[in-house]
C-alpha positions as a Markdown table, in Angstrom:
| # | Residue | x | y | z |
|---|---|---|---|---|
| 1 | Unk | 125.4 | 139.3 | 88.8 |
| 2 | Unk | 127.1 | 136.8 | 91.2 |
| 3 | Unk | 128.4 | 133.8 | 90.0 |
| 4 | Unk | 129.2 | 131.1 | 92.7 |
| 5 | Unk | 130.8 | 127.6 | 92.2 |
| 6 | Unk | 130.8 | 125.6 | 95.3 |
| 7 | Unk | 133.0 | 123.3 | 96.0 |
| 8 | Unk | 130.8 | 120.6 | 97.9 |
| 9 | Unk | 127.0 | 120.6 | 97.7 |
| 10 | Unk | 125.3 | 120.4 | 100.9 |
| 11 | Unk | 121.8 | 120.2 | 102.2 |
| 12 | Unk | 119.7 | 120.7 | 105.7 |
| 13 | Unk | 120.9 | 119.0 | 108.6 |
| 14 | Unk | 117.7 | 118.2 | 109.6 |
| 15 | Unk | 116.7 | 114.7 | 109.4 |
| 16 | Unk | 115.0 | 113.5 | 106.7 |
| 17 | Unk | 111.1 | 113.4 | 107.0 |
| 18 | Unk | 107.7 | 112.8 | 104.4 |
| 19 | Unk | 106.0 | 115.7 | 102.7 |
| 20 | Unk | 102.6 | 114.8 | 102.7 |
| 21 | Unk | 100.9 | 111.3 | 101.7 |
| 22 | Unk | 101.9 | 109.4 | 99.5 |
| 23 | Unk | 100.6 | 109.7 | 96.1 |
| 24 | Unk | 100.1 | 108.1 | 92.7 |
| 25 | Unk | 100.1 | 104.4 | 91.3 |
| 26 | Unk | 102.2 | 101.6 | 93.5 |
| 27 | Unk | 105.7 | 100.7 | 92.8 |
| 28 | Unk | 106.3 | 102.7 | 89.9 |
| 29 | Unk | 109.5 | 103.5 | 87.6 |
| 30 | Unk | 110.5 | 107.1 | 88.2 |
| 31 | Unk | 112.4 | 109.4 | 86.5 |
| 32 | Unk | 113.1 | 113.1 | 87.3 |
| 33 | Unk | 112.3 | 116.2 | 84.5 |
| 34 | Unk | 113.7 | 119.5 | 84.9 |
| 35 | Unk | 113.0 | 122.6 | 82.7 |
| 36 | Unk | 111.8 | 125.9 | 82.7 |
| 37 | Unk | 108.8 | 124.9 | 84.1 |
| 38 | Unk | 109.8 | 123.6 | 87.4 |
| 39 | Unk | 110.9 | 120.1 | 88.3 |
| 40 | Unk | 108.7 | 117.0 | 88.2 |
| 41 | Unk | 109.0 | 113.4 | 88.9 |
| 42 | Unk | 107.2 | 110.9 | 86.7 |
| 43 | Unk | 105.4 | 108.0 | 88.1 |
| 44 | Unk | 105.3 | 105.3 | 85.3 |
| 45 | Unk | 103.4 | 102.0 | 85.8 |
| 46 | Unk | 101.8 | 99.1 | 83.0 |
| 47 | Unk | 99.3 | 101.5 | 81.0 |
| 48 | Unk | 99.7 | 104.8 | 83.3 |
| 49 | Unk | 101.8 | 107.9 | 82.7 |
| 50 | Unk | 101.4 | 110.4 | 86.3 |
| 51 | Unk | 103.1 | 113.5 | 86.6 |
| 52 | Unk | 103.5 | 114.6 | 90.3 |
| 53 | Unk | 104.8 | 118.1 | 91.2 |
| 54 | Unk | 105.6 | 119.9 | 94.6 |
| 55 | Unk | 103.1 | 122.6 | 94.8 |
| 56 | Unk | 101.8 | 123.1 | 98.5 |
| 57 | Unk | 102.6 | 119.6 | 98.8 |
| 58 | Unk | 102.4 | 116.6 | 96.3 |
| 59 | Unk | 100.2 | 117.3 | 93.0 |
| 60 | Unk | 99.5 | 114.5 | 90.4 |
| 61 | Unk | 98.7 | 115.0 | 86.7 |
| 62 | Unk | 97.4 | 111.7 | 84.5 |
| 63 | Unk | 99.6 | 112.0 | 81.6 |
| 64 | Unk | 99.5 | 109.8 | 78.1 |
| 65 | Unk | 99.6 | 106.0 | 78.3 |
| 66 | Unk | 103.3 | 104.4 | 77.9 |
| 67 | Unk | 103.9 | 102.4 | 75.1 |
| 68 | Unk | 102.3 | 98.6 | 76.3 |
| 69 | Unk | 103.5 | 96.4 | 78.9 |
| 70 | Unk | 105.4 | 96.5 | 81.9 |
| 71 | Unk | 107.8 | 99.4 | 82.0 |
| 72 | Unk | 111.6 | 98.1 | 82.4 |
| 73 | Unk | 114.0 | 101.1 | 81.7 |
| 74 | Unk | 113.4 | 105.4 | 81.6 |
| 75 | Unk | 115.9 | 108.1 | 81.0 |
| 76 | Unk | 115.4 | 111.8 | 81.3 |
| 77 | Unk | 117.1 | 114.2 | 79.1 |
| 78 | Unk | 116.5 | 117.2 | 76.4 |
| 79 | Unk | 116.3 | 115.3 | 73.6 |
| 80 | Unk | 114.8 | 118.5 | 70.9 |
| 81 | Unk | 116.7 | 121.1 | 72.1 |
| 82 | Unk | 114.5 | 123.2 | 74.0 |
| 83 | Unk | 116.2 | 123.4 | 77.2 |
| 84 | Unk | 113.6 | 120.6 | 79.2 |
| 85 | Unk | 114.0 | 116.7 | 80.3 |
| 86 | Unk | 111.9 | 114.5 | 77.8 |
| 87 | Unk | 111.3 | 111.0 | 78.2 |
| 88 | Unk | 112.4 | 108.0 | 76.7 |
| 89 | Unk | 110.5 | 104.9 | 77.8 |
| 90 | Unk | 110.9 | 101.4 | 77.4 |
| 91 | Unk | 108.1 | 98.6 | 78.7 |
| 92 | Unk | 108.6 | 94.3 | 77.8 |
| 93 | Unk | 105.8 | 95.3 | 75.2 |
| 94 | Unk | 106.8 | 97.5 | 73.1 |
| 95 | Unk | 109.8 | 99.2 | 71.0 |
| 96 | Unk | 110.8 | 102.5 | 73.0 |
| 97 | Unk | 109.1 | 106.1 | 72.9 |
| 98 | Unk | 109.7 | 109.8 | 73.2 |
| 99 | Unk | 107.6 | 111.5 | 75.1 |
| 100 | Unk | 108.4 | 115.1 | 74.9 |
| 101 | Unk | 108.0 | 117.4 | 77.4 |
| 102 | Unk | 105.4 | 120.8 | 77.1 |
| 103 | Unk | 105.4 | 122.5 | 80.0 |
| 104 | Unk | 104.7 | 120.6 | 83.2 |
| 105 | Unk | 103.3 | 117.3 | 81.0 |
| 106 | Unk | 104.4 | 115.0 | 78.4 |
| 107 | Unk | 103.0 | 114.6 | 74.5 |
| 108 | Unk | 104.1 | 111.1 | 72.6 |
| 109 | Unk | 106.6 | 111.2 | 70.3 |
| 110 | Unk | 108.1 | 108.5 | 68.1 |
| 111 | Unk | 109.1 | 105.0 | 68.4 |
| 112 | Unk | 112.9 | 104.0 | 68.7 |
| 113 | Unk | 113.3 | 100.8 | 66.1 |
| 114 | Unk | 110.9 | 97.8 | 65.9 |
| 115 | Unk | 111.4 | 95.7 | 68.9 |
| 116 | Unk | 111.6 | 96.0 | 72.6 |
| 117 | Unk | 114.5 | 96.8 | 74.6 |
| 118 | Unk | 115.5 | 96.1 | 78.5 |
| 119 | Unk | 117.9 | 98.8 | 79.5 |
| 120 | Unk | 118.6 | 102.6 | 77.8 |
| 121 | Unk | 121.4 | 105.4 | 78.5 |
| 122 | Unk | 122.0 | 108.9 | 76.7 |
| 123 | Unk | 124.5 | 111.5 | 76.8 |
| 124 | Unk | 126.1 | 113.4 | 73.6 |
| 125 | Unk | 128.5 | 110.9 | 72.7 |
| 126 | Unk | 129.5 | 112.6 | 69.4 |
| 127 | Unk | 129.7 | 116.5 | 70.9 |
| 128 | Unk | 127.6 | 118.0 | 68.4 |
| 129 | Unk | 125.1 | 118.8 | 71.1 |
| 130 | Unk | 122.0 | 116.4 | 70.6 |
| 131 | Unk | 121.4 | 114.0 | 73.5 |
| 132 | Unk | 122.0 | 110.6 | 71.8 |
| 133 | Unk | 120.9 | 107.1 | 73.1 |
| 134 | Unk | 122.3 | 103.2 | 73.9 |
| 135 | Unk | 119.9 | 100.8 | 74.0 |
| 136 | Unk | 120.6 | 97.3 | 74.8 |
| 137 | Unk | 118.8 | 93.9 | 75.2 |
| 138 | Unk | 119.7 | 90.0 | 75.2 |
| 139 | Unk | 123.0 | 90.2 | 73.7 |
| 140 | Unk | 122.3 | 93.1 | 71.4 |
| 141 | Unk | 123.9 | 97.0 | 72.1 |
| 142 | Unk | 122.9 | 99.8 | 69.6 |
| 143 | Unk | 124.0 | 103.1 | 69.5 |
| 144 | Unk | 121.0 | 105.7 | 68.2 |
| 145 | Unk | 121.9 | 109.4 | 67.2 |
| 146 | Unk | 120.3 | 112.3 | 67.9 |
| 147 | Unk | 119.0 | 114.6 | 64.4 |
| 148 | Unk | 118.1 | 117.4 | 67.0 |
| 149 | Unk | 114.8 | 116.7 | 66.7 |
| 150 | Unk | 114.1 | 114.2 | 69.1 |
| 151 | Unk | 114.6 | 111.6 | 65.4 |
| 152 | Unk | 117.0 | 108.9 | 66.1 |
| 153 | Unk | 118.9 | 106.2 | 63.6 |
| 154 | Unk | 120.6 | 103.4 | 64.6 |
| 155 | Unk | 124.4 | 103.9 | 63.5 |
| 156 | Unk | 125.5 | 99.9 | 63.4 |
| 157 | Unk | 129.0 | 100.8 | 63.0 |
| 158 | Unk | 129.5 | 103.1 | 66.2 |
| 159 | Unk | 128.7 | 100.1 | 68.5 |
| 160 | Unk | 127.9 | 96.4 | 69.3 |
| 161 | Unk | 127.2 | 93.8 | 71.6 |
| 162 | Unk | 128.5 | 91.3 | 69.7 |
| 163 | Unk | 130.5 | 88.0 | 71.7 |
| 164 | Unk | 130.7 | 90.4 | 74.5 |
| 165 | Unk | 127.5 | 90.2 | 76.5 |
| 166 | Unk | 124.4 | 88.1 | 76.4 |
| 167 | Unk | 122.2 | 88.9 | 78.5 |
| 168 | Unk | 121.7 | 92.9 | 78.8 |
| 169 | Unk | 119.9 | 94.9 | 82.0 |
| 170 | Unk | 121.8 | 98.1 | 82.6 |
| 171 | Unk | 123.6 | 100.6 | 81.0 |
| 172 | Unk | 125.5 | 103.9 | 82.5 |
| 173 | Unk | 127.0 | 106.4 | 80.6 |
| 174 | Unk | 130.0 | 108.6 | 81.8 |
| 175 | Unk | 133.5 | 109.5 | 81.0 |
| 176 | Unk | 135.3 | 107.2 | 83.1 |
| 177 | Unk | 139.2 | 107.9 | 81.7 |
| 178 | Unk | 138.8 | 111.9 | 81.7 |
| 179 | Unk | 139.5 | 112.2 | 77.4 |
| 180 | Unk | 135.9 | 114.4 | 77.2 |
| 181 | Unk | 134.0 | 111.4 | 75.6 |
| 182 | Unk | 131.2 | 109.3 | 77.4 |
| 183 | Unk | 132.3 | 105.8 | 78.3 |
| 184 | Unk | 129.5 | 102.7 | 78.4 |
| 185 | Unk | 129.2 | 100.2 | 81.2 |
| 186 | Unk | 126.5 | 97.2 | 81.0 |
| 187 | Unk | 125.6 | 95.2 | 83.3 |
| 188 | Unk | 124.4 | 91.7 | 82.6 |
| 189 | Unk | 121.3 | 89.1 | 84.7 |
| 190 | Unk | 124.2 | 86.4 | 85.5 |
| 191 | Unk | 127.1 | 87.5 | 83.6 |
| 192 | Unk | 130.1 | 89.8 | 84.2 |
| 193 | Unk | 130.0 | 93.9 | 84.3 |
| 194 | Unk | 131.2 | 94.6 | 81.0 |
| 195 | Unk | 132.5 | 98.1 | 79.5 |
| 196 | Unk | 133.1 | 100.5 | 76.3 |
| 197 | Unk | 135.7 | 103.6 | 75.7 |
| 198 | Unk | 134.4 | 106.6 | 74.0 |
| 199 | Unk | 136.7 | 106.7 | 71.0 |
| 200 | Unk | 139.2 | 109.2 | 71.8 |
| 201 | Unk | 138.7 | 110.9 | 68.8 |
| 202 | Unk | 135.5 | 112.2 | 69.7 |
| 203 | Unk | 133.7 | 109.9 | 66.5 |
| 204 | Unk | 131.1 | 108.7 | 69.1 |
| 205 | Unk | 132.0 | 105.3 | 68.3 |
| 206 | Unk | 132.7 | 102.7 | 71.4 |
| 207 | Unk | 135.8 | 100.6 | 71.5 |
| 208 | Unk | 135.3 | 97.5 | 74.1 |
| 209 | Unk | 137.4 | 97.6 | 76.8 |
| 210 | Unk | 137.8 | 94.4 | 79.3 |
| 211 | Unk | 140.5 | 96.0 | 81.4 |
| 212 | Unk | 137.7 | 98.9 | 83.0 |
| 213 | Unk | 135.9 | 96.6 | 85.1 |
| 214 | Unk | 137.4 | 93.3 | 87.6 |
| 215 | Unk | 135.5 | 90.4 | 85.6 |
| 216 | Unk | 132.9 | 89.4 | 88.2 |
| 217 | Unk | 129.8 | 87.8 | 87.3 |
| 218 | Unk | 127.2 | 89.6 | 89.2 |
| 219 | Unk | 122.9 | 89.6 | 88.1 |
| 220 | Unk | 122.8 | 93.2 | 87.8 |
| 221 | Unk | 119.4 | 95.6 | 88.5 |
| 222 | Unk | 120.7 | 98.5 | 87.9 |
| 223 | Unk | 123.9 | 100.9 | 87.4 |
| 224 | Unk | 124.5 | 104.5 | 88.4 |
| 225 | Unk | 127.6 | 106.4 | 87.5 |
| 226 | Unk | 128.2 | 109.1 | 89.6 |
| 227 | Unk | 131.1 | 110.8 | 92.0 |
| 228 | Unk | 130.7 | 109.0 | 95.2 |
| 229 | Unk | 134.6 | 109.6 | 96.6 |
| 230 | Unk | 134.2 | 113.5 | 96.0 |
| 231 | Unk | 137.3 | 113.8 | 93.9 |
| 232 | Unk | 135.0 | 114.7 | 90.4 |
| 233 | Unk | 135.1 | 111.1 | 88.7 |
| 234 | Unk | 132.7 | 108.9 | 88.0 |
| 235 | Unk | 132.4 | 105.9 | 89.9 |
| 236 | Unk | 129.4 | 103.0 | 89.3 |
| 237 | Unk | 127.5 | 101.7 | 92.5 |
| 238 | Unk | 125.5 | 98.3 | 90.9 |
| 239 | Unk | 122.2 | 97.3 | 92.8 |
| 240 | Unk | 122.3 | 93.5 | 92.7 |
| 241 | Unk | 119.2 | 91.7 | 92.0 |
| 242 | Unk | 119.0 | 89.8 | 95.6 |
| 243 | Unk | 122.3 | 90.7 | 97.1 |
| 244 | Unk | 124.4 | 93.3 | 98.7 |
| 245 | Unk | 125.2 | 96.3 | 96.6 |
| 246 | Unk | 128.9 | 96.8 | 95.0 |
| 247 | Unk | 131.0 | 99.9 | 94.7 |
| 248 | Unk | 133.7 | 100.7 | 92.0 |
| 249 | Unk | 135.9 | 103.8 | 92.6 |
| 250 | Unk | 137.1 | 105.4 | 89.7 |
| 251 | Unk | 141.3 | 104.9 | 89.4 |
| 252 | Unk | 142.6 | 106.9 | 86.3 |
| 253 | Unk | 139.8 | 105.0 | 84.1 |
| 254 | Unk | 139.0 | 101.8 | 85.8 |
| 255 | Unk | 136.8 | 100.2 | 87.9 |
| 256 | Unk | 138.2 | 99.3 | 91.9 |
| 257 | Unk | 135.9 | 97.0 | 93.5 |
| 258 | Unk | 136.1 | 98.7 | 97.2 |
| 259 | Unk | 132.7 | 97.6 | 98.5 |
| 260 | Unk | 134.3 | 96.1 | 101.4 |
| 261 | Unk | 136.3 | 99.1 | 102.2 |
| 262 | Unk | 133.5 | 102.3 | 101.7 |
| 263 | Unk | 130.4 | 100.6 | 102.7 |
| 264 | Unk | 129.3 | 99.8 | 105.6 |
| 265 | Unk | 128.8 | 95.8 | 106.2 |
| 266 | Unk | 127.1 | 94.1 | 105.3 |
| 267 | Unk | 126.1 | 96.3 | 102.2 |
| 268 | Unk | 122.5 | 96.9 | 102.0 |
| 269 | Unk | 120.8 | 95.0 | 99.2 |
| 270 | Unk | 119.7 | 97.5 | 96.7 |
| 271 | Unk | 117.0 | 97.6 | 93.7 |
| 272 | Unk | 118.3 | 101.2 | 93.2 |
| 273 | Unk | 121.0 | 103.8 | 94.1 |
| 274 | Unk | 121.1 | 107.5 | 94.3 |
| 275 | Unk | 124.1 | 109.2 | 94.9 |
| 276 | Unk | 124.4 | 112.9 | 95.2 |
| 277 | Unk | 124.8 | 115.6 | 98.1 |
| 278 | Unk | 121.8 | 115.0 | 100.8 |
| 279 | Unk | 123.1 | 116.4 | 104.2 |
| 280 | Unk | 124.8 | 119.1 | 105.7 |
| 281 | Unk | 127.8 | 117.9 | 104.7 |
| 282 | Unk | 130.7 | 118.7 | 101.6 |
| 283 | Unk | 131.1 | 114.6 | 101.2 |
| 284 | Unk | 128.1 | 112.7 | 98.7 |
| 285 | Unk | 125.9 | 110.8 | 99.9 |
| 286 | Unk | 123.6 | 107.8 | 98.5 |
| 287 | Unk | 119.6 | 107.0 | 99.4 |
| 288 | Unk | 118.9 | 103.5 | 98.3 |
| 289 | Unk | 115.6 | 102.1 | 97.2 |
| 290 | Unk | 115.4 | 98.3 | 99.2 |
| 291 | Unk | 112.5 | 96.4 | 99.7 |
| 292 | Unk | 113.2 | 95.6 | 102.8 |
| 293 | Unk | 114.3 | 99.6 | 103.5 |
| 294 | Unk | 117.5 | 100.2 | 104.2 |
| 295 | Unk | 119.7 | 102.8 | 105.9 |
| 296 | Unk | 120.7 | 106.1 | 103.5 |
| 297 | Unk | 124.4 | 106.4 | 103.3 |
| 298 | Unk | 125.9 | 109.5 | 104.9 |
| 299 | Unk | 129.7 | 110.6 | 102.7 |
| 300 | Unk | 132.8 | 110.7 | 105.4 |
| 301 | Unk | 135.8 | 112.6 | 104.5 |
| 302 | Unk | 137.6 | 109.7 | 104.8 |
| 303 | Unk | 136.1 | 108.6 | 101.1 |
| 304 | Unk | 134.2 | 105.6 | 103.6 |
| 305 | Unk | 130.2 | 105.8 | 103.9 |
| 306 | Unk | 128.3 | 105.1 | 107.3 |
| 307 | Unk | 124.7 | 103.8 | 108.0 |
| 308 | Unk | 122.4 | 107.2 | 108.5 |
| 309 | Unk | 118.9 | 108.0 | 108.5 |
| 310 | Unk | 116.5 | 105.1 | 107.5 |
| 311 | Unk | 114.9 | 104.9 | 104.4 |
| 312 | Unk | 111.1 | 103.0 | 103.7 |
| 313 | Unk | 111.3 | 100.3 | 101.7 |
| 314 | Unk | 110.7 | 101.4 | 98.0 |
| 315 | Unk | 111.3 | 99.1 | 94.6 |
| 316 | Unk | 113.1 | 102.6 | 92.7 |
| 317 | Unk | 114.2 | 106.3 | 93.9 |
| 318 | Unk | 115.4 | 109.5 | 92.5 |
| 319 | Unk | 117.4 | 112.2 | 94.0 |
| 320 | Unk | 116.1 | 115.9 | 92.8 |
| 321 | Unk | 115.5 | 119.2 | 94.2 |
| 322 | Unk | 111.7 | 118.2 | 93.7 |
| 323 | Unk | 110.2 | 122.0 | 95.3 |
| 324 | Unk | 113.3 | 123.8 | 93.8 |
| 325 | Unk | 114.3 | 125.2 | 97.0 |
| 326 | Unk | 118.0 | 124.5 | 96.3 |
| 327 | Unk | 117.9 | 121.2 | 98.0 |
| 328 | Unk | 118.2 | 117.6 | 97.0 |
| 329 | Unk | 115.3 | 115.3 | 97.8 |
| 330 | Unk | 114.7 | 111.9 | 98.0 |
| 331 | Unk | 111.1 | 110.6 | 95.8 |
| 332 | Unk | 110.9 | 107.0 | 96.2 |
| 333 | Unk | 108.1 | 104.6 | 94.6 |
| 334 | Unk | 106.8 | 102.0 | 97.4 |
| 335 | Unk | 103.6 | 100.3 | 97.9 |
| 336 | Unk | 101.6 | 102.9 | 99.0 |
| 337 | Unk | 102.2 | 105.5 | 96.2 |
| 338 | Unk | 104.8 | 107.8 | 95.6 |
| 339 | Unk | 106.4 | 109.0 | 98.9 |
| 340 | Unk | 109.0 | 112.3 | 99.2 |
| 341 | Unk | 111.3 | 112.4 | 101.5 |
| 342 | Unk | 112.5 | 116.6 | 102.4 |
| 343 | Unk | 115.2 | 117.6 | 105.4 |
C-alpha cells in the first residue's frame, strides 16, 4: 500500500471546456453526493428531484419530489452512518427533509421541526461522530443533533438567534480559531455578517462572538467557508445579492475583509462561490456562479487571485470530481439545464 498526502491539489492545465449538453431542469439548486457508489450531483427545482451522473457523458435519473415549494437551502452529508452524502432539503413550503441516499438515488426520510427554514449547515459539532445540523430563518437559529440515525431534536440550549440577527440567509460551518470545534457564521438580507464559537469544551454549544467578523451590513446570498490563501484555515468568500463579492481571510480566528487586496477589481458579482484546487497549480482556486458569467479565479502564490478562464452565467455551482477521475470539476445550473465544465 502507498499512502500519499500532497501538499497542494492540482488539476489539468488544459482549459476548461463542456462535457456534453446540457441537462436536466433550468436554474436548479445543486448539491454534490459522494459514496461508494460514485459521485453525483443533484439537480433540485419546485416539485423535481434529478440525479445526474457522469457515465459516457451526462446521465439523469428522476428522483422523489422535494418537500413543496421553491427550494431555498441543500446540504450534503452522511447523515446515518453508512459512509454516503444524504440530503437535507429545505423549499419556502415546507419544514426540511432527509433524503437518504441508496445507491446512486435518494429515498425520503423525515421532516426536521414544523415550519420552514431559509438557510441550513452541518458538521459534528459535538464529536461523537453523527453529522448534526443549524438551521436558521427570520431571526430564529436552532441547533438539531444527530441520533445516528438520520433522527434529529432540536437542543434549545446549545444555540440561539436571539437579539443577534433578524433576518437569516446563510450559514457556514468551520473551525475558524483552530480549538477542533466547528464555528457558525450567518449571513443576514440587509444586516451585518454575524458569528458563533464552538464552545471550547467540545459541548457543541455556540457562544456568540461579535469580534469574528468587521460589522458590515451586507444582503447576503450565500457563504462558503473554505481555504482560499493555501495556509489550511478557513476563510468565508460571501456572494452578495446584487453586488461584488467579499473575501475574509482567516487571522488566528477572525474575519480580514481583504477583498480589495486578493480579488481582482472590480469583484465579480456572485450568486455562488466555489473554492477549491481547479488548475495545474498548488494555489486554490474559485469558479463563481454570476448571472451575467463571470471570470473563474485562478490562486497566485502571492495569496492574490487573477481573472482566468470564463465561466457561463449560471444562478448556483459546485466544485466535485463529478467522473472520479481524480480531478475537480465545475457543474453549474444555468438556463439551459445543467452544464459541466472538465479541463
Amino acid at each position: 500500500m502507498t499512502l500519499a498526502l500532497p501538499t497542494c491539489v492540482k488539476g489539468p492545465a488544459a482549459a476548461p471546456h463542456p462535457v456534453g449538453s446540457p441537462i436536466g431542469p433550468a436554474d436548479a439548486k445543486l448539491a454534490a453526493s459522494q459514496g461508494p457508489g460514485g459521485t453525483v450531483v443533484v439537480a433540485i427545482t419546485m416539485g423535481s428531484l434529478n440525479v445526474i451522473d457522469a457515465r459516457d457523458g451526462l446521465t439523469i435519473t428522476q428522483g422523489p419530489a422535494p418537500p413543496a415549494g421553491a427550494p431555498v437551502a441543500v446540504v450534503a452529508a452522511d447523515l446515518d452512518g453508512d459512509c454516503d452524502d444524504d440530503l437535507v432539503i429545505a423549499t419556502d413550503g415546507a419544514p426540511p427533509m432527509v433524503f437518504l441516499r441508496e445507491g446512486a438515488t435518494f429515498v425520503v426520510g423525515k421532516s426536521i421541526g414544523t415550519a420552514a427554514v431559509t438557510a441550513i449547515a452541518a458538521a459534528d459539532v459535538d464529536h461523537d461522530g453523527r453529522i448534526d445540523l443549524v438551521l436558521g430563518a427570520g431571526a430564529s437559529l436552532e441547533l438539531w443533533r444527530n441520533d445516528g440515525s438520520s433522527a434529529f431534536t432540536n437542543d434549545p440550549n446549545a444555540l440561539s438567534g436571539a437579539g443577534h440577527v433578524v433576518d437569516v440567509r446563510a450559514l457556514a460551518l468551520g473551525d475558524l480559531d483552530a480549538d477542533g470545534n466547528p464555528d457558525l457564521v450567518v449571513g443576514q438580507a440587509g444586516q451585518t455578517l454575524e458569528a458563533w464559537l464552538g464552545n471550547s469544551g467540545g459541548t457543541g454549544s455556540f457562544d456568540f462572538a461579535s469580534a469574528v467578523v468587521p460589522p458590515v451590513q451586507l444582503d447576503v446570498e450565500r457563504l462558503t467557508l473554505a481555504d482560499a490563501d493555501g495556509d489550511y484555515d478557513p476563510d468565508l468568500a460571501v456572494a452578495v445579492r446584487g453586488a461584488a463579492m467579499r473575501l475574509y481571510i482567516d487571522r488566528e480566528g477572525r474575519l480580514e475583509d481583504q477583498s480589495f487586496v486578493r480579488l481582482p477589481q472590480p469583484a465579480p458579482v456572485a450568486r455562488t462561490i466555489a473554492i477549491g484546487g481547479w488548475d495545474d497549480g498548488c494555489e486554490p482556486d474559485a469558479v463563481i456562479a454570476s448571472d451575467t458569467g463571470a471570470p473563474s479565479l485562478h490562486g497566485q502564490p502571492t495569496g492574490m487571485f487573477a481573472a482566468d478562464a470564463a465561466v457561463p452565467a449560471a444562478s448556483d455551482l459546485v466544485m466535485v470530481d463529478l467522473d472520479d477521475d481524480g480531478d475537480l470539476d465545475a457543474v453549474l445550473a444555468t438556463t439551459r439545464g445543467v452544464i459541466w465544465l472538465a479541463r
